[in-house]
N, C-alpha and C positions, 0 to 999 in steps of 0.2 A: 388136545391135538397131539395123538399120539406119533413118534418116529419108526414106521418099520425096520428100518435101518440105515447106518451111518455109510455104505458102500457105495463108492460114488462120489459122497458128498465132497466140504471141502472145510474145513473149520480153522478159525483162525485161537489162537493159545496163548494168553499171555500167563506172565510167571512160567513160561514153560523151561524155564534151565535146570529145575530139580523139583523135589516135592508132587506136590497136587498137579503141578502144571504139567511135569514130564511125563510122568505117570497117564496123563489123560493124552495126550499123545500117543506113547506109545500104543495105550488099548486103540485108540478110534486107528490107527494108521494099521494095525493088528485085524483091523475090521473091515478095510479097507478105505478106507475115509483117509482123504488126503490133508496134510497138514500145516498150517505156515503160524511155530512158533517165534513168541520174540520173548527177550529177558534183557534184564541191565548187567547181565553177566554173561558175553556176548562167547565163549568160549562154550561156558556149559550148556549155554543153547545149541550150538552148535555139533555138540555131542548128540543131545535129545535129538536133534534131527536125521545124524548120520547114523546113531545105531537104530532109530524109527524106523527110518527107509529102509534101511539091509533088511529088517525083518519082515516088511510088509510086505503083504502079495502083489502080484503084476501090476500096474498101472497106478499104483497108488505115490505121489509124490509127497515129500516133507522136508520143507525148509528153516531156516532159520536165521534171525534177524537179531541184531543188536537195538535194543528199543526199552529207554526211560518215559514208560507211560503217562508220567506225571506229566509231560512236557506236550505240549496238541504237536509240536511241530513234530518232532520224532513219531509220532501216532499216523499221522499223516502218511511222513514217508513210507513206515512199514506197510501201511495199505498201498499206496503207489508198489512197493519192493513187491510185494505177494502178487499183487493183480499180474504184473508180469511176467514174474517168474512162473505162475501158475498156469497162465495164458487162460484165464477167466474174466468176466464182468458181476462174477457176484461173488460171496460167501453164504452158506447155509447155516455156519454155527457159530457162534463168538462165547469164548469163555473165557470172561474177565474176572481172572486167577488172580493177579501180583498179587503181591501186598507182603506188608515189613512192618514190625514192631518198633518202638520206642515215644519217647514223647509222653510217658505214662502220668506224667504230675502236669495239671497246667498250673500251679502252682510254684512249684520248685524247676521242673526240667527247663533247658532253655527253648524259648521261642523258634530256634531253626527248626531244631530237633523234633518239636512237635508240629511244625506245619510242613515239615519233609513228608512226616509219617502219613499225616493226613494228606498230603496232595497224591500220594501215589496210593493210597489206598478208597480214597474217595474219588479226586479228581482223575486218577487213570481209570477207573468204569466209566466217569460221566463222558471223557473224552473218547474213551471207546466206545460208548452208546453212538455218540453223534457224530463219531467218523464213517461207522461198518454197518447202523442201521440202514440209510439208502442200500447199500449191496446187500443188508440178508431181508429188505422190502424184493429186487429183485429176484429173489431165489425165486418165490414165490409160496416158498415155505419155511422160514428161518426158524433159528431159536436164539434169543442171548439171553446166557447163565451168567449170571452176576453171582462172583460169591464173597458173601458175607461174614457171620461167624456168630459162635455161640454169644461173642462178646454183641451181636447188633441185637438181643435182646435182653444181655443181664452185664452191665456194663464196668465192670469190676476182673482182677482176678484173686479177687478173697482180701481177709483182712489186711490191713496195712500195704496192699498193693493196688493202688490204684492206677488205669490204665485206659487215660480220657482220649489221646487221640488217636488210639486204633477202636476204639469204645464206640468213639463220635463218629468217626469216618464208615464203621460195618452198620450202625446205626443208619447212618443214611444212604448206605446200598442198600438197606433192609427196604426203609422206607422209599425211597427211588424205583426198588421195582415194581414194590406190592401198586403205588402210583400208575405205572405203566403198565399194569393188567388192562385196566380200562379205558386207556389212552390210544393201546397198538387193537383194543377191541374194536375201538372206533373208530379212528385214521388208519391204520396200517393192519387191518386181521390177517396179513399175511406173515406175520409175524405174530410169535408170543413169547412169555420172559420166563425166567426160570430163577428162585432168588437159591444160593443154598448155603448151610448152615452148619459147617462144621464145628466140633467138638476138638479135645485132644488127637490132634493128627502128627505121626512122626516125618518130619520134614525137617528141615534145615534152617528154619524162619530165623534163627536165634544169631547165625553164624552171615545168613543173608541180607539182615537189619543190618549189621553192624556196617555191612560193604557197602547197603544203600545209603548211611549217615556217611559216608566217605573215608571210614576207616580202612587202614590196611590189616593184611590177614593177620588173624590171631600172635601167631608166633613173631611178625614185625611191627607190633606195636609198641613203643614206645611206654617206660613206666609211667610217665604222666596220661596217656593214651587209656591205658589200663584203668587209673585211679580212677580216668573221667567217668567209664562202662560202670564203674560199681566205686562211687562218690563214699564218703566215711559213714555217714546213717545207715549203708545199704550193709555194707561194713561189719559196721555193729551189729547190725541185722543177724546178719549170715554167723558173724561168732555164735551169737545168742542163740541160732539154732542148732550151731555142731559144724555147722555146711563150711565154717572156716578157722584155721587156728587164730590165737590169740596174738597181735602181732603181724597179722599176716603180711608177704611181702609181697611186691609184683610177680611173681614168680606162683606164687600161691593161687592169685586172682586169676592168671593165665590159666592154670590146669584147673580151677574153679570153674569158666567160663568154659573151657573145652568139654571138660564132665557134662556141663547142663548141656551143652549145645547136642552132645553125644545120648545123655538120656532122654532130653525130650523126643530125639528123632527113636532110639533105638528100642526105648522102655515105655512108649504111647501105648496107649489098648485100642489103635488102629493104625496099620500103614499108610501110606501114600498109595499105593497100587489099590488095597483093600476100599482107599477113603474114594478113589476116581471111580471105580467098578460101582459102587452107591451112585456117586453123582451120575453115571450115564444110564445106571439101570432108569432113576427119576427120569432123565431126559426122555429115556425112549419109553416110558410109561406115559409122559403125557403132564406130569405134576408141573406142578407153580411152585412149590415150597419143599428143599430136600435138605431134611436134618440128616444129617453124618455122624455118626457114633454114637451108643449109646449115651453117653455121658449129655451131650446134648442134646436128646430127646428128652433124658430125666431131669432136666434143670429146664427145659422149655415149657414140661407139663406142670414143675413146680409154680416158676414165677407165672404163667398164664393162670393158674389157679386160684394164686394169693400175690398180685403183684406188689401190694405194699410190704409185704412182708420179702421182697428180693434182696435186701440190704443187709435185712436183721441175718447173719450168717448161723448162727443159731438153730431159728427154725426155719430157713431154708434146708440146711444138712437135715432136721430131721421132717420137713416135707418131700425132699429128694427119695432117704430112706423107707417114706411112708408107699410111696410111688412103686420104688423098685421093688420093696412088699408084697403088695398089691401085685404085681405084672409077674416078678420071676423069681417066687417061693424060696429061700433059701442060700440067694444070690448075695455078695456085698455089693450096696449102694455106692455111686458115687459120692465125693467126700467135698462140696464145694467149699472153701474156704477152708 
């Protein structure tokens, strides 16, 4: 069920205060498609909205909401806040964006930290499925895009980092949607799901995790604050690769953590603008399943190939290689692990 277009419509955005989520704002409000984002960084949404609007054409409205997905009740309100403000009785699109890392050891990390991660990455889709599906059942033609991640089919990110509850939680938006193909075919076909699967995307995740664990901004963190982000194995770690000097002091950790937060967003081999233009081209094509980025289409076709072998990091790298090979002569492969 293909979207001829988003003009008119009315979509609701979460994660939309930077990254993937603004970004898809902006294009659908660009398109005319009106928009009611929320984030837990109720400032930055509030950006996304105000410069959304300036630039959309006539008639197109876009708000913004302060809203911790994890929680039904705040989920809630933001549907009550939109309905109003927007003077509607339905929604047409729901894209359930958040989502924050950490939590990565269920072994070592502590228990908040990993069931923070997981309730807003997991349980803010589920509560977003069962607050705004009655209104995009209304539309009479909805869509909800759940997005997932390269992690809800190879659950890792490479040796010695392991990364179980953003792993677990994109795992079960994977499976939650692929579920609901045949559930909304049955009960609700006026509606259908969209699951999607981003790769390395540059966004701000690293810098946004740290605010959804309740930390303050980089530069006010406290040196014990600091230590806790990157504990002494992590440490070691990072000497043993170069990434830190020997010694290092609070001072080092800070502009260590500023650096990644700065290269993941700025040195990806996809933007946020490029990764949402993907997502909504799938949407208005009609698709059930949208990998984002090369890198995630080569490691999907790896491990779907040879799933036992998704561990061994070894001959993953050189089934990934075999792939990129095979598809675009001359190319370098991704380098998982």
């Amino acid at each position: 069920m293909a979207v001829d277009s988003f003009a008119g419509k009315l979509a609701v955005v979460t994660g939309g205060g930077s990254g993937m989520g603004r970004e898809l704002v902006r294009q659908l409000a660009a398109q005319g498609c009106s928009a009611a984002a929320c984030d837990l960084n109720a400032e930055a949404v509030a950006v996304t909205a105000a410069t959304s609007w300036a630039a959309a054409p006539p008639g197109v409205r876009v708000t913004g909401h302060a809203c911790d997905v994890s929680d039904e009740a705040q989920v809630l309100r933001f549907r009550e806040e939109l309905l109003e403000q927007h003077a509607r009785d339905h929604v047409d699109l729901v894209f359930s964006n958040a989502g924050i890392g950490g939590g990565g050891s269920f072994v070592k990390d502590s228990r908040d930290d990993w069931e923070r991660t997981f309730a807003v990455d997991w349980w803010g889709v589920y509560y977003c499925a069962r607050v705004f599906l009655p209104l995009l059942i209304a539309s009479g033609d909805g869509v909800l895009v759940n997005t997932s991640s390269v992690n809800g089919f190879w659950a890792t990110l490479g040796p010695g980092m392991p990364h179980t509850a953003y792993s677990t939680a994109k795992f079960a938006v994977k499976g939650f949607s692929e579920a609901l193909i045949e559930d909304l075919r049955t009960n609700a076909p006026q509606v259908r799901v969209a699951v999607v699967m981003p790769g390395h995307v540059g966004t701000d995740i690293l810098a946004n995790s740290l605010r959804a664990h309740g930390l303050p901004e980089l530069e006010q963190m406290s040196d014990a604050q600091v230590a806790d982000v990157i504990p002494p194995a992590a440490q070691a770690a990072l000497i043993r690769a170069g990434m830190l000097p020997e010694g290092a002091s609070p001072g080092d950790l800070r502009r260590m953590l500023a650096r990644a937060n700065a290269d993941f967003r700025d040195k990806a081999p996809l933007s946020a603008a490029a990764a949402a233009t993907v997502i909504l081209d799938g949407v208005r094509s009609g698709a059930w399943r949208i990998l984002v980025g090369e890198d995630a289409r080569k490691v999907d076709a790896a491990v779907r190939a040879h799933p036992e072998a998704a561990y061994d990091y070894a001959e993953l790298r050189r089934m990934v290689a075999g792939t990129a090979a095979a598809k675009t002569p001359g190319q370098q492969p991704a380098q998982p692990g």
